[in-house]
Residue frames as a rotation matrix with the C-alpha (Angstrom) as fourth column:
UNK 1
0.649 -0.725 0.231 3.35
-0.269 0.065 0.961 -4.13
-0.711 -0.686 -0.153 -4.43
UNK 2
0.459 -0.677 -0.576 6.69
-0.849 -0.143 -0.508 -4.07
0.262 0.722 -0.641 -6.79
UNK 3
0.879 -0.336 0.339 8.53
0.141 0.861 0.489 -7.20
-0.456 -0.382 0.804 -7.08
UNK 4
0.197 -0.968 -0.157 12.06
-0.349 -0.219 0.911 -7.12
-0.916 -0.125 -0.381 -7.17
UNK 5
0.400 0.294 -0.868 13.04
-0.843 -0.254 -0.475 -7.44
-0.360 0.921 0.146 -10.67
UNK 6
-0.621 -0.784 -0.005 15.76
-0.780 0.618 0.103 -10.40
-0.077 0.068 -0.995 -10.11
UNK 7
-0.416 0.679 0.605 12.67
-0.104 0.626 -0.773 -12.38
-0.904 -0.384 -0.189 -9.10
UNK 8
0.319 0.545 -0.775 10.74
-0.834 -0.227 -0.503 -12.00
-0.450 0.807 0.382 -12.51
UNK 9
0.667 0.252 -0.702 10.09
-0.674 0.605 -0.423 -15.03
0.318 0.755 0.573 -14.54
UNK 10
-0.529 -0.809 0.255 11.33
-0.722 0.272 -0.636 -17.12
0.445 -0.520 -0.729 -11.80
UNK 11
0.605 0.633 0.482 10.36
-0.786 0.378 0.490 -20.31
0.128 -0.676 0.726 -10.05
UNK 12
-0.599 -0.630 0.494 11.66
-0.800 0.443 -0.405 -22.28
0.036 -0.638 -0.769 -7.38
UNK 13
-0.140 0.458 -0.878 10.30
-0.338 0.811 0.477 -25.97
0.931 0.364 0.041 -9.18
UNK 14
-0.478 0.092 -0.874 10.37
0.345 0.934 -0.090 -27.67
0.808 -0.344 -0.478 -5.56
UNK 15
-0.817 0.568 -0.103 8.65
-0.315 -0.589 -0.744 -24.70
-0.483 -0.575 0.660 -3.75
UNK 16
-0.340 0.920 -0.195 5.80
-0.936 -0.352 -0.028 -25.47
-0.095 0.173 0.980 -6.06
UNK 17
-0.249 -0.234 -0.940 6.27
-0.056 0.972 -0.228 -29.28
0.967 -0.004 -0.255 -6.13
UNK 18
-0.803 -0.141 -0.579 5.87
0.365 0.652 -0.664 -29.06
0.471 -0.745 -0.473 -2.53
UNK 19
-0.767 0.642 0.022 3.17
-0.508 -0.585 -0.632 -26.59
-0.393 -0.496 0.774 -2.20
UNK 20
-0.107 0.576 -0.811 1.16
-0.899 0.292 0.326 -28.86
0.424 0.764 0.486 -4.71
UNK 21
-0.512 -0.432 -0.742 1.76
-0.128 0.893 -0.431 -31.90
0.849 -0.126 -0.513 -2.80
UNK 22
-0.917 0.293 -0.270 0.50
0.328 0.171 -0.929 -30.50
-0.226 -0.941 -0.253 0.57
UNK 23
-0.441 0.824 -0.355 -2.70
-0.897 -0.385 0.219 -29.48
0.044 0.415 0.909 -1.39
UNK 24
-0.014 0.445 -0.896 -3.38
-0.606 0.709 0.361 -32.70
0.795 0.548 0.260 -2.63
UNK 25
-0.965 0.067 -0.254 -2.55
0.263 0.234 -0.936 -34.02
-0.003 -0.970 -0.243 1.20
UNK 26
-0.958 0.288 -0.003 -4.97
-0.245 -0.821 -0.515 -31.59
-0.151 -0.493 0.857 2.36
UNK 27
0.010 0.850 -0.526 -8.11
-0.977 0.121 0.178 -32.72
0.215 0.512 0.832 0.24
UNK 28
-0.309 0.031 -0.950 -7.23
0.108 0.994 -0.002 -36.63
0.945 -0.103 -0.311 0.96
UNK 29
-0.968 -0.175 0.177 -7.42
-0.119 -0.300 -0.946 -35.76
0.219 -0.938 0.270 4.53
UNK 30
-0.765 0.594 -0.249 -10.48
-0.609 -0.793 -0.017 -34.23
-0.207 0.139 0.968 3.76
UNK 31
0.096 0.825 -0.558 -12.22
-0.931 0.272 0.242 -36.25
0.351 0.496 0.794 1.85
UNK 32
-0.071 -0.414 -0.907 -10.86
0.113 0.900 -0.420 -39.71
0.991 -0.133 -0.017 3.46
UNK 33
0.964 0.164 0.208 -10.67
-0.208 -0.019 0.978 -39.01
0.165 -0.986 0.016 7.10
UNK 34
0.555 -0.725 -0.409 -7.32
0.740 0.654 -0.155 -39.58
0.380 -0.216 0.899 6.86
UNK 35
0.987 0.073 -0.141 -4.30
0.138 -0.831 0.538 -37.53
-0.078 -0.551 -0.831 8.76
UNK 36
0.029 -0.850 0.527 -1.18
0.997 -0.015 -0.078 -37.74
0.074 0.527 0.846 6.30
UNK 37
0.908 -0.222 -0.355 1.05
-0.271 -0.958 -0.093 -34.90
-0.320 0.180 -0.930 6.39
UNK 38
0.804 -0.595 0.016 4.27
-0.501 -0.690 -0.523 -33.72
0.322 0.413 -0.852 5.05
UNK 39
0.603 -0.795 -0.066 7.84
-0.048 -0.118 0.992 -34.69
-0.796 -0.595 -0.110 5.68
UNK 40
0.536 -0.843 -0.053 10.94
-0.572 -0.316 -0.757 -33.11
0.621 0.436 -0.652 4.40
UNK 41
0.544 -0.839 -0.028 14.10
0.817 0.522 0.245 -35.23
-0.191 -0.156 0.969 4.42
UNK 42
0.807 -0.580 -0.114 17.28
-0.591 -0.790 -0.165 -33.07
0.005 0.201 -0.980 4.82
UNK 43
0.168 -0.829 -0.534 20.72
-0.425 0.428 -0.798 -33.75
0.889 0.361 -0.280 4.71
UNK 44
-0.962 -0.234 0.141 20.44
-0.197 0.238 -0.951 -34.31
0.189 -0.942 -0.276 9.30
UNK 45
-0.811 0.576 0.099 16.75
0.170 0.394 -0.903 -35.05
-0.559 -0.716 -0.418 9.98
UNK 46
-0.352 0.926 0.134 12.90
0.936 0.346 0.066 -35.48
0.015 0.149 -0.989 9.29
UNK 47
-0.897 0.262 -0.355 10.91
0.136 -0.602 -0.787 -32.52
-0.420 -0.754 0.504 9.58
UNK 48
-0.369 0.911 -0.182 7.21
0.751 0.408 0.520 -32.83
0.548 0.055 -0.835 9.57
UNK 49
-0.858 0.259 -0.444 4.99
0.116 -0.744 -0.658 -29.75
-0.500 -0.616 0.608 10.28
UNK 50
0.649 0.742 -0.169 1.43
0.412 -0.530 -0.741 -27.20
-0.639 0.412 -0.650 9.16
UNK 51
-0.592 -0.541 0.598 2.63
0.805 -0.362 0.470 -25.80
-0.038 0.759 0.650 6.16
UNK 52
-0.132 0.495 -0.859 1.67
0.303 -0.805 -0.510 -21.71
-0.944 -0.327 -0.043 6.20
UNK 53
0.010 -0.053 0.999 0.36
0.978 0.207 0.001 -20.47
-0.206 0.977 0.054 3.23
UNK 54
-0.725 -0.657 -0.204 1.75
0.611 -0.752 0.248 -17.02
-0.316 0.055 0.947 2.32
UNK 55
-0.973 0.088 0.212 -1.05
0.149 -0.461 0.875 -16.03
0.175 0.883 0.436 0.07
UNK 56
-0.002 0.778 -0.629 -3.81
0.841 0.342 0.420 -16.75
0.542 -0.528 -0.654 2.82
UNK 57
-0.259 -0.021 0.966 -4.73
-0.396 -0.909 -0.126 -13.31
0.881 -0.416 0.227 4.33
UNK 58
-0.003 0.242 -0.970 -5.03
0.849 0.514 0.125 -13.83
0.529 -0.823 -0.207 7.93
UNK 59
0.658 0.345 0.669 -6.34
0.202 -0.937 0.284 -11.16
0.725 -0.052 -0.687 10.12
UNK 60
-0.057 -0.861 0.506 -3.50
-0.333 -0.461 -0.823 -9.12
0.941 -0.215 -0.260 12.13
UNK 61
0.080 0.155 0.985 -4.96
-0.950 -0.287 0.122 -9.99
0.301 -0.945 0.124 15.19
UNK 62
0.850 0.221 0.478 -4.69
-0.384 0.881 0.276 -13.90
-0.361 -0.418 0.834 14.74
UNK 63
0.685 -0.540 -0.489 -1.23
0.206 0.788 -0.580 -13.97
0.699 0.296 0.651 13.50
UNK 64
0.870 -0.212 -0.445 1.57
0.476 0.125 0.871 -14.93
-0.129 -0.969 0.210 15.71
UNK 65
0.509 -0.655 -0.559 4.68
-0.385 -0.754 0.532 -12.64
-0.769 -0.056 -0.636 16.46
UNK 66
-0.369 -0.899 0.238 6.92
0.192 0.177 0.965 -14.93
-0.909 0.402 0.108 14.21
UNK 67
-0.004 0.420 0.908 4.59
0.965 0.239 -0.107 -14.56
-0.262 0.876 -0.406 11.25
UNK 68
0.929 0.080 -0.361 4.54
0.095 -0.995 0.026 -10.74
-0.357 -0.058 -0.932 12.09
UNK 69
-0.025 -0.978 -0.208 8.84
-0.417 -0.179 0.891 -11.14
-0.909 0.109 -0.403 11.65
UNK 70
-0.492 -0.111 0.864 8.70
0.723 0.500 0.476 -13.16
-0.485 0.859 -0.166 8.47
UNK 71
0.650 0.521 0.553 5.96
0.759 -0.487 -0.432 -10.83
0.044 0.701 -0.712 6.66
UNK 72
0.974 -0.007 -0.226 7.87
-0.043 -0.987 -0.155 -7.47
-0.222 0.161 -0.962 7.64
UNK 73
0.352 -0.778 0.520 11.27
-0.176 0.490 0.854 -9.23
-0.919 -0.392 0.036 6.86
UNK 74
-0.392 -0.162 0.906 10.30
0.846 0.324 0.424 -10.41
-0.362 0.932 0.011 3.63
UNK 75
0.903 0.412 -0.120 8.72
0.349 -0.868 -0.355 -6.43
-0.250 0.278 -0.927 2.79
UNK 76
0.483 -0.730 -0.483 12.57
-0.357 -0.668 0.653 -5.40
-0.800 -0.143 -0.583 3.85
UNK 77
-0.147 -0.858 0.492 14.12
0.297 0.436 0.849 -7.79
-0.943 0.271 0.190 1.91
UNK 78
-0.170 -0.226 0.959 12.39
0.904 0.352 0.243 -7.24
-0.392 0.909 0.144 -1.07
UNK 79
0.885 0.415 -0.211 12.90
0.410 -0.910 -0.068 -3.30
-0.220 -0.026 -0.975 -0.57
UNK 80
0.294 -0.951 -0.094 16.20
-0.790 -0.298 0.536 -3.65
-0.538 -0.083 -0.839 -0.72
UNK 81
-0.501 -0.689 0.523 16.88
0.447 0.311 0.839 -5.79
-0.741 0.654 0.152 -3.38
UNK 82
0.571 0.245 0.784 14.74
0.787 -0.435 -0.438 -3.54
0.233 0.867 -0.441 -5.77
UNK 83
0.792 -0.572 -0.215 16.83
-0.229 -0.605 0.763 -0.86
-0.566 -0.555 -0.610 -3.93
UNK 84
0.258 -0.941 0.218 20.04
-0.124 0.192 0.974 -2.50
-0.958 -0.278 -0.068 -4.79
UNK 85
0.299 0.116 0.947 18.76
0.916 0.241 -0.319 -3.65
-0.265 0.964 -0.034 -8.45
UNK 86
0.931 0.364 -0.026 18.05
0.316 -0.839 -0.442 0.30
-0.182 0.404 -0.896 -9.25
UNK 87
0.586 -0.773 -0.240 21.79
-0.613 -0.618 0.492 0.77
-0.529 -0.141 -0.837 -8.39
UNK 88
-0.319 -0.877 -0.358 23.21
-0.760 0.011 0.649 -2.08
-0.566 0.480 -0.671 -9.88
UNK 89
0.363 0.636 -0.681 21.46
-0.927 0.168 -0.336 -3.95
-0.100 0.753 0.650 -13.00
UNK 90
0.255 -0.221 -0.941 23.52
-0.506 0.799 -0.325 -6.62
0.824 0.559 0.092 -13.48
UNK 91
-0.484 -0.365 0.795 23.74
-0.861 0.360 -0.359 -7.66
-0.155 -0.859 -0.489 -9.62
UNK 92
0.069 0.425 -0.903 22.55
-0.575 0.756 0.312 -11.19
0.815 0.498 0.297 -9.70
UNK 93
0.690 -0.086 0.718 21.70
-0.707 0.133 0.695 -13.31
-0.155 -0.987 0.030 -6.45
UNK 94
-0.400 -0.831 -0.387 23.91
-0.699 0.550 -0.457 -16.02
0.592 0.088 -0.801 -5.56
UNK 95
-0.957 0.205 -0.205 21.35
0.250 0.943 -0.221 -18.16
0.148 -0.263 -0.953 -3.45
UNK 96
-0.779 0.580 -0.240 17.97
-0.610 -0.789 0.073 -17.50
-0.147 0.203 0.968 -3.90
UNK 97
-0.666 0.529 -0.527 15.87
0.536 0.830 0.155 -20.80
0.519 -0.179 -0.836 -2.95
UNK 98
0.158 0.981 0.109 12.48
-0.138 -0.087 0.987 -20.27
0.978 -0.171 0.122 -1.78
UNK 99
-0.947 -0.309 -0.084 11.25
-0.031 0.351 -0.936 -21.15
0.319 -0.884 -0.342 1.92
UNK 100
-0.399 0.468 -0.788 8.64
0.765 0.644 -0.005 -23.03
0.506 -0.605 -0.615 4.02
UNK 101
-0.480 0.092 0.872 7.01
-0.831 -0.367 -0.419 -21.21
0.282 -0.926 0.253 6.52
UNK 102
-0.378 0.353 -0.856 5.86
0.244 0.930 0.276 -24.40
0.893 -0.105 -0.438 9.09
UNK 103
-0.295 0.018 0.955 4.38
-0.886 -0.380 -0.266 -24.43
0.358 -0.925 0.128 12.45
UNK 104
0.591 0.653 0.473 3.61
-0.750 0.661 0.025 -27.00
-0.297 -0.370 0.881 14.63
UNK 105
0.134 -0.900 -0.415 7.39
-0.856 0.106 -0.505 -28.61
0.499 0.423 -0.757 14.09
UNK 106
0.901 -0.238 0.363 8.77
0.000 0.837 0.548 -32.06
-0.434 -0.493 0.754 14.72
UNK 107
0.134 -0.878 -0.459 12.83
-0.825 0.157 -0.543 -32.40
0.549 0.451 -0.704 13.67
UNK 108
0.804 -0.261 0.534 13.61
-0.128 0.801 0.585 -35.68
-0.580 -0.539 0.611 14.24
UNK 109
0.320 -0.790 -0.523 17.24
-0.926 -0.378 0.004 -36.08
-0.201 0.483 -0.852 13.57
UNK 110
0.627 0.396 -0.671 18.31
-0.646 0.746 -0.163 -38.73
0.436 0.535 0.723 11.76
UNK 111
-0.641 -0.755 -0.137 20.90
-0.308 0.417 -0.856 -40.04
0.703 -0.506 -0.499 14.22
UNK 112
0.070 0.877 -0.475 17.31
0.589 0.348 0.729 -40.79
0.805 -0.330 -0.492 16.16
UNK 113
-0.228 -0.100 -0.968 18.12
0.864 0.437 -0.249 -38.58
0.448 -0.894 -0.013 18.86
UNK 114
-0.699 0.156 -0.697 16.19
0.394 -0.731 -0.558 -35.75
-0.596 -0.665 0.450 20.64
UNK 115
-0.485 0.581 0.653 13.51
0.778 -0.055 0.626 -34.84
0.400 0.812 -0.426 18.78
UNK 116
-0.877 -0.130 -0.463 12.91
0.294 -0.907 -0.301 -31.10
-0.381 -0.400 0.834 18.99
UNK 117
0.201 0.846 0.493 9.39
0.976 -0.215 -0.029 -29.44
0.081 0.487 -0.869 18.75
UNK 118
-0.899 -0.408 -0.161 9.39
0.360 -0.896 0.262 -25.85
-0.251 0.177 0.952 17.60
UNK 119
0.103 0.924 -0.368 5.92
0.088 -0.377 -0.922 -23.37
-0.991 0.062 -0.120 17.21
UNK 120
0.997 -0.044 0.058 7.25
0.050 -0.164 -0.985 -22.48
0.053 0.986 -0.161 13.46
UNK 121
-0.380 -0.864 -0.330 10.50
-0.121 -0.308 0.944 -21.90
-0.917 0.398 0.012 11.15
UNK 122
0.719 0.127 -0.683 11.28
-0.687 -0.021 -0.727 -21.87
-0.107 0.992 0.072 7.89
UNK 123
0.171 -0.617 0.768 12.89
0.435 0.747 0.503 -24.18
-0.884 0.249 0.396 5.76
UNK 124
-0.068 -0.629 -0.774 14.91
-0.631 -0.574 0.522 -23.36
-0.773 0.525 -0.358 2.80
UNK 125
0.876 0.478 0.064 13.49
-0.303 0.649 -0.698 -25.37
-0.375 0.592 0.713 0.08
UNK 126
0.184 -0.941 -0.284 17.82
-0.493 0.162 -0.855 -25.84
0.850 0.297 -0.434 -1.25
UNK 127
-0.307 -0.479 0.823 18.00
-0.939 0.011 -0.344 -27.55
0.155 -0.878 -0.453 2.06
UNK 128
0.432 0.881 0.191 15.49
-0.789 0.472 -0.393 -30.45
-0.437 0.019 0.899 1.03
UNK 129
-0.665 -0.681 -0.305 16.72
-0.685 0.394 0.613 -33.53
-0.298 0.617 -0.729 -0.40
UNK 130
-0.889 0.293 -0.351 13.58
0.222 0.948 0.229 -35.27
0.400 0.125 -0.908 -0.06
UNK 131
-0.741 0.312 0.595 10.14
-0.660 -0.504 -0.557 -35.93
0.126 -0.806 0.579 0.49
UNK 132
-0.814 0.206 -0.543 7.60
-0.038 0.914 0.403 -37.89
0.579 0.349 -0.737 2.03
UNK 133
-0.285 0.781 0.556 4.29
-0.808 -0.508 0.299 -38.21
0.516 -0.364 0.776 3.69
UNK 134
-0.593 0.012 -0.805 3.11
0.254 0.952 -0.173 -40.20
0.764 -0.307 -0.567 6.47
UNK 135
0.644 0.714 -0.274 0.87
0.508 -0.131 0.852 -39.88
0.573 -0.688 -0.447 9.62
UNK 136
0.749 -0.213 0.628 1.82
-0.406 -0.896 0.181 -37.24
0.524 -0.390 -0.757 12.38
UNK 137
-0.537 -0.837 -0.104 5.59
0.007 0.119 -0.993 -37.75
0.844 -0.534 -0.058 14.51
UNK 138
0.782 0.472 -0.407 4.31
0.367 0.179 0.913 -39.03
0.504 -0.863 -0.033 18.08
């Protein structure tokens, strides 16, 4: 599979900062009995979720519709910016931040009010200002 050239010798330091983090969760868990996850601080609220790992084949038949939109999304997108590269070389993104896939969502907003569960989204890793880890949002 071609990656869009813009992408080359790129990384998005707090995509892998956080993907390293929920690793090292993961194994404490493990090995500790313990039941620490994630949270991302934004600029309006908590959010605390399963972090999806992208690079985890998962058979077609156990993933859910949104994961089905995100994979064939992120095919288009990155058909069309090698598409767009071919035509213009020096095009150059202008925001171009990783993203989260989560499921199992909690947004608690920091004004404390309504906490919203969601099955999945995505978070924009440029959207983060923070993070921290703590037992699950009741």
């Amino acid at each position: 599979m071609e990656t869009a050239p813009i992408y080359l010798n790129r990384v998005d330091v707090r995509h892998v900062t956080i993907t390293e983090l929920n690793s090292i969760l993961l194994s404490l868990n493990e090995s500790n009995e313990l039941n620490f996850k994630l949270i991302f601080i934004t600029n309006s609220s908590f959010i605390q979720g399963d972090m999806v790992d992208p690079y985890v084949e998962v058979d077609d038949n156990e993933l859910s519709f949104f994961h089905s939109v995100i994979e064939k999304t992120m095919d288009f997108r990155r058909d069309t910016l090698i598409e767009v590269e071919h035509e213009n070389a020096t095009m150059r993104p202008i925001n171009d931040a990783a993203f989260i896939h989560l499921k199992n969502v909690t947004i608690k907003p920091l004004s404390g009010i309504n906490t919203h569960k969601l099955d999945e989204m995505i978070l924009f890793t440029d959207q983060i200002s923070g993070l921290t880890f703590g037992e699950p949002f009741s």
